[in-house]
Z-matrix of the N, CA and C atoms (Angstrom, degrees):
N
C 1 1.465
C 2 1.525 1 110.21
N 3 1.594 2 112.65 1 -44.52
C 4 1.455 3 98.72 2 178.95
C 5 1.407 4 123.93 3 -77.99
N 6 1.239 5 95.47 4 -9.55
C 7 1.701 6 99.16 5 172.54
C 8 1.775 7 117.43 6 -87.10
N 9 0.971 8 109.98 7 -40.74
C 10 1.380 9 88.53 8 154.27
C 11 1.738 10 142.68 9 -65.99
N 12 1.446 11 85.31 10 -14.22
C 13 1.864 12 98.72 11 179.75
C 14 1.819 13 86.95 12 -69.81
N 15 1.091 14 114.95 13 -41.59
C 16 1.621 15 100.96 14 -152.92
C 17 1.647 16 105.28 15 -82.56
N 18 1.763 17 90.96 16 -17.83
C 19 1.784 18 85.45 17 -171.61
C 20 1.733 19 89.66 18 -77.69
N 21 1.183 20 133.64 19 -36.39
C 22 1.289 21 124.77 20 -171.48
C 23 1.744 22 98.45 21 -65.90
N 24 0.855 23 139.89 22 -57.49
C 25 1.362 24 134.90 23 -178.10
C 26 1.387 25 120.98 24 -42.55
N 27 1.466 26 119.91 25 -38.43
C 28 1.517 27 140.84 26 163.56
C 29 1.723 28 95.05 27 -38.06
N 30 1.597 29 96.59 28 -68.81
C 31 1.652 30 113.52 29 -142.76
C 32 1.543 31 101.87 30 -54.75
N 33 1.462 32 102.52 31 -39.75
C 34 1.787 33 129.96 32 -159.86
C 35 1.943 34 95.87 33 -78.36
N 36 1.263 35 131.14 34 -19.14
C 37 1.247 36 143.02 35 -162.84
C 38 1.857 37 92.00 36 -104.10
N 39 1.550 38 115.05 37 -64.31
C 40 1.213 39 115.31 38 173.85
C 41 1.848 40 109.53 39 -49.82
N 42 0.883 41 105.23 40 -40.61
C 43 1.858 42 116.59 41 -167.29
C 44 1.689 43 83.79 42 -56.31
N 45 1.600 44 107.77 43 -78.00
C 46 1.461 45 112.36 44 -165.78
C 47 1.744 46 128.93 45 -39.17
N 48 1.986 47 97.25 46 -40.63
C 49 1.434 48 92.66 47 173.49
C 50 1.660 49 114.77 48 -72.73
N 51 1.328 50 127.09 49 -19.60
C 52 1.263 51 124.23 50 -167.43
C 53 1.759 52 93.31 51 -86.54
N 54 0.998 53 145.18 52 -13.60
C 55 1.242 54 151.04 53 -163.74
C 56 1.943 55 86.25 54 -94.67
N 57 1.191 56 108.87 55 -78.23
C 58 1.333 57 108.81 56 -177.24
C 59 2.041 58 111.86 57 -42.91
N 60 0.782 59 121.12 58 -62.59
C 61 1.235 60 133.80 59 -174.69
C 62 1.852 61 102.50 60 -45.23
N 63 1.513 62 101.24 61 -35.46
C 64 1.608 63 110.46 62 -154.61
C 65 2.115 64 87.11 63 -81.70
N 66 1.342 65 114.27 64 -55.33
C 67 1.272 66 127.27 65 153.53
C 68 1.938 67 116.59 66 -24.88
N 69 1.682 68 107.91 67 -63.48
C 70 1.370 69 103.79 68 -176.61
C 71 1.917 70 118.07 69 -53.75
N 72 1.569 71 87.12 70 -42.37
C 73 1.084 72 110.36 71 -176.38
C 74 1.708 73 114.46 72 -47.85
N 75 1.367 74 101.86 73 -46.77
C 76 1.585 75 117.04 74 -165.76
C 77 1.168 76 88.41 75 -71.84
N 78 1.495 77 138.89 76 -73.06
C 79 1.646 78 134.56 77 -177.40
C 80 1.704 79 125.77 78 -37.88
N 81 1.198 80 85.71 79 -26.12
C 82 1.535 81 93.16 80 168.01
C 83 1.404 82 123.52 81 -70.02
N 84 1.400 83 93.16 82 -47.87
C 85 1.604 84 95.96 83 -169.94
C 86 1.260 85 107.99 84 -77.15
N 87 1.157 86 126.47 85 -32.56
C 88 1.563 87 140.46 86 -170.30
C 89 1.698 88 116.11 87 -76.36
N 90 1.405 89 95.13 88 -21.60
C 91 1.537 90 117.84 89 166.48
C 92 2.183 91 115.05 90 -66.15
N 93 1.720 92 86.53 91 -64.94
C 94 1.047 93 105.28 92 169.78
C 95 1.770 94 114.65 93 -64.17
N 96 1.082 95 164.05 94 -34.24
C 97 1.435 96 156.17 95 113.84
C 98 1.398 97 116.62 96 -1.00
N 99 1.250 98 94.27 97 -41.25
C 100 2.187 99 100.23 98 179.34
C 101 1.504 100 103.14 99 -73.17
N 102 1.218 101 116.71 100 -61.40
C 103 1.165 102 113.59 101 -154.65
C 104 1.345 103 103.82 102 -78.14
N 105 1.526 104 115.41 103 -30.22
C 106 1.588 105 100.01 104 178.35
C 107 1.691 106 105.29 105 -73.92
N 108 0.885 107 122.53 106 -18.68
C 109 1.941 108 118.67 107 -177.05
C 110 1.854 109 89.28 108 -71.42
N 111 1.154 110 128.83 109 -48.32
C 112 1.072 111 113.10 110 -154.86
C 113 1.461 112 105.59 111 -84.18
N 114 1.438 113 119.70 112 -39.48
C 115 1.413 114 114.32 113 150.12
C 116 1.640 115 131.94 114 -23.39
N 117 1.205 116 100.57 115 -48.21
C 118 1.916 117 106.10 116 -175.21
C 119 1.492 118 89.79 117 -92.40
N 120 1.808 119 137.44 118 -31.99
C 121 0.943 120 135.12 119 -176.72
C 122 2.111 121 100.08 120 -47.20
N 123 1.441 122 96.82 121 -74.86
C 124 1.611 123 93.24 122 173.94
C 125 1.287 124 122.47 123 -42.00
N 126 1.229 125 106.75 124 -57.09
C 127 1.380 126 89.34 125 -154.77
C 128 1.784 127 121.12 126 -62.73
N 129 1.770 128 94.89 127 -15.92
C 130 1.401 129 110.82 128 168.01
C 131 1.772 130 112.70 129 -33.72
N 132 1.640 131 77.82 130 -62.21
C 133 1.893 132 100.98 131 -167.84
C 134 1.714 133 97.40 132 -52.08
N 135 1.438 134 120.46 133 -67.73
C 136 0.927 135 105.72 134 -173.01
C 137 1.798 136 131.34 135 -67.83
N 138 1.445 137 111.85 136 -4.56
C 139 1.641 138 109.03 137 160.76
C 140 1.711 139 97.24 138 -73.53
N 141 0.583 140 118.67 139 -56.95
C 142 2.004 141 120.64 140 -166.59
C 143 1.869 142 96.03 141 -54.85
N 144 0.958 143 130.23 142 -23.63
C 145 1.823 144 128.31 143 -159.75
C 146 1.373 145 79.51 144 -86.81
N 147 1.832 146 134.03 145 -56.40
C 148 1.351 147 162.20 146 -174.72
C 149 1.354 148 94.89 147 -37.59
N 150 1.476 149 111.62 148 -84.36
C 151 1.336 150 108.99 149 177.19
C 152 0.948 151 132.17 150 -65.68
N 153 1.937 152 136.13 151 -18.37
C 154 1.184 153 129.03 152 179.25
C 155 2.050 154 106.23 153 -66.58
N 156 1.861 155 87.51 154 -37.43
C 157 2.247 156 83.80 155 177.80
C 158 0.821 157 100.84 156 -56.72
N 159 1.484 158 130.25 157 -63.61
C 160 1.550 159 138.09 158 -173.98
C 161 1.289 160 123.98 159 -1.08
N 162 1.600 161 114.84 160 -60.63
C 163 1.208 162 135.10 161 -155.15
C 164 1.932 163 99.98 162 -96.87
């Protein structure tokens, strides 16, 4: 009995860090997606401001 309590506690500890990690992971990337859209987002704006003096 106590050995399965502990192997379940293992499993439930492994479960949680891969849950967290799977989570860090997602914020990251979803972080990184923002900032690169808003990156090409500007610089969009600022070629079009470029070309609207331009002309």
């Amino acid at each position: 009995m106590n050995a399965i309590l502990r192997f379940f506690n293992r499993s439930l500890g492994l479960t949680r860090i891969a849950i967290e990690s799977g989570v860090g992971l997602l914020i990251l990337s979803s972080l990184y997606v923002v900032f690169t859209y808003l990156d090409a987002f500007e610089r969009l704006t600022t070629f079009l401001n470029y070309h609207e003096s331009y002309q």
